[in-house]
Every structure is written in C-alpha cells, then in structure tokens.
N, C-alpha and C positions, 0 to 999 in steps of 0.2 A: 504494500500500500504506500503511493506518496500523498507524502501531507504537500497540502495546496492552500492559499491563501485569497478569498474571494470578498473583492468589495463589494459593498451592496450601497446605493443611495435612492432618493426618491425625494420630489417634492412639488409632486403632482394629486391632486386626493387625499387617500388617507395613507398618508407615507410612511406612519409608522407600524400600520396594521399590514400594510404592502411587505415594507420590509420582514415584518415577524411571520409573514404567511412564504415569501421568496425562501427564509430561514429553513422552512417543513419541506419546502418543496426542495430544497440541498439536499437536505438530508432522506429525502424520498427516492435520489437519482442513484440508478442500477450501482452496486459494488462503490458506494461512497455514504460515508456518515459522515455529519458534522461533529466535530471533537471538541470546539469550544465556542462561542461566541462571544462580540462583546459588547457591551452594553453601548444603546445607540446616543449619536452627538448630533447636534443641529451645527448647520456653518454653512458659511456664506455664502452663495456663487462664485465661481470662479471661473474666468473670460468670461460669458457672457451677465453681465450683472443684473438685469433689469428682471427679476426673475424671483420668487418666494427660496425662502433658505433651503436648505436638502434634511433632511434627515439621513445618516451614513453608519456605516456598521460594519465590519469584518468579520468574517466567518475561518475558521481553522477545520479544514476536511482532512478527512483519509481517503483515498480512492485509489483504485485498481482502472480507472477509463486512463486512455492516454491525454496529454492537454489538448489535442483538439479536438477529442470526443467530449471531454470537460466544459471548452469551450462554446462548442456548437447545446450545451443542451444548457449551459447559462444562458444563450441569444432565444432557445425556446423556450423555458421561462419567463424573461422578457417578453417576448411575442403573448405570450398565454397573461397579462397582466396590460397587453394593452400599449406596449412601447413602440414608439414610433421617433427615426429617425430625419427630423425634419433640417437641422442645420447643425456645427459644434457646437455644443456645449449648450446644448436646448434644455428647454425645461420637460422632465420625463417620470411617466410614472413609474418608471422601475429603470435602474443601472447595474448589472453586475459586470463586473471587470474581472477576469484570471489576473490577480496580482503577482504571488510569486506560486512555482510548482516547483518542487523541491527545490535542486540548487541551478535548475535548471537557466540557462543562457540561449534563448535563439529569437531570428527575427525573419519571418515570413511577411508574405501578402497577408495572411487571415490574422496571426500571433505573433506579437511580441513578447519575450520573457528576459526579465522582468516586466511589467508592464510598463511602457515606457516615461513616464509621465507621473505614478505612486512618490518616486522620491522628493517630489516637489510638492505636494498638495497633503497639508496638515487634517484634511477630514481621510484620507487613509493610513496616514504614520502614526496617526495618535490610536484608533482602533489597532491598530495592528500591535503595536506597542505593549497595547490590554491584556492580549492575548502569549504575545511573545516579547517580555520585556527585555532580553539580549540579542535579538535578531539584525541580521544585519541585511543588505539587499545587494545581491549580486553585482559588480559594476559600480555600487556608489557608495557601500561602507555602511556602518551602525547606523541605524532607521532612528535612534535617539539624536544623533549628533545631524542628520537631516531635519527631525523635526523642530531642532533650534533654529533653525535657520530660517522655518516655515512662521517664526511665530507671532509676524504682522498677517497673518493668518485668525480669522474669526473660526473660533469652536469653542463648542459646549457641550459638558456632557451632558444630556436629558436624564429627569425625575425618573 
C-alpha cells in the first residue's frame, strides 16, 4: 500500500458537508482507506480573489491503485458533486488535488508529482502539517519551513 496525500477544498454550497461527504467517498474507492484526516481550515482565495473563502482539508490514504488510477477516480468524485471546470482558479464545488504519492517524482500531460503548486499555498501545508508534522515535499524540502514563508497567507482552523 502507498500512503498518498489528497487535498480536498470547496467553496461553492455546502463546503463543508461536501468536503466531509468527498472524505466517505476516499475512503469508499476500490483497495484505498483513509488513514487520517484533518481537521478542516477556511482561507482565502488564491489568484482569483473575487470569490467566497474555501473551506480545505487533507486527507492521508493507503492504497494499492496506481496514481493515475488514484487520480482519474478523484476527477470522478469531483464530476459526481457537480465540478465544473470553467477558468483557473474558479470558484468550485469540490477540488481534490493528488498532492504527494509516496516519494514519488514525475510530470506528465495528466500528473504532476508532487503537485506542482502545494509548496506554495498555506491552505494545503498547514492540513498536511496536521497530519504529518515532519514531512517534507519532494523537490522543495520540510513543508514547515514552506509554510513560513506562506504566512501572509489567510487560514483558519474551523470550530
């Protein structure tokens, strides 16, 4: 089983019943549990700002799918909740991202690994943090000494 790391956000509807319902549906997909979650954060948009905040979350799997069977059945999820790709960084009722899969390094047309983009953006360093407080991110070093750098970055953990 590789442990995989998947971001989850939403800030479309009910984002955080969306998120906790994506959560079931993780842990529902053929030869994969989730191992840990973590407690969900509100933050701000990022690129496109004119938008209601996200609700974000990280999940910690185990799984036997390869990442781009991983990935293809996070973009079905998505699809089954209603997401719809209209421009970057749109406002959407569900996002899951493949952050990291184990220590895995590659970049296709479909997948990037690490996700290209997680070391920069404080609503996935800080969930992931949650869950794995010594982790580091392949390519750019300890995800804590990222998240300092992140942190004119708007987050909050939610009640």
């Amino acid at each position: 089983m590789t442990r995989a790391y998947v971001g989850l956000g939403a800030n479309l509807g009910d984002a955080q019943g969306t998120i906790r319902q994506a959560m079931d549906q993780l842990d529902a997909l053929p030869n994969t549990r989730i191992a840990a979650r973590s407690p969900l954060y509100r933050s701000a948009p990022v690129g496109y700002a004119a938008q209601p905040d996200f609700v974000n979350a990280v999940a910690e799997v185990r799984t036997s799918l390869a990442a781009g069977e991983l990935l293809a059945a996070l973009i079905e999820i998505e699809e089954r909740h209603g997401r719809e790709r209209s421009f970057a960084n749109a406002p959407r009722t569900l996002d899951l991202d493949l952050l990291l899969y184990g220590d895995e390094m590659m970049q296709s047309a479909r997948l990037t690994l690490p996700h290209p983009r997680m070391h920069e953006r404080a609503f996935v360093l800080k969930p992931l943090l949650d869950l794995a407080p010594g982790i580091a991110i392949p390519g750019h070093g300890p995800a804590a000494e990222l998240l300092a750098r992140c942190a004119a970055q708007k987050i909050e953990r939610m009640p």
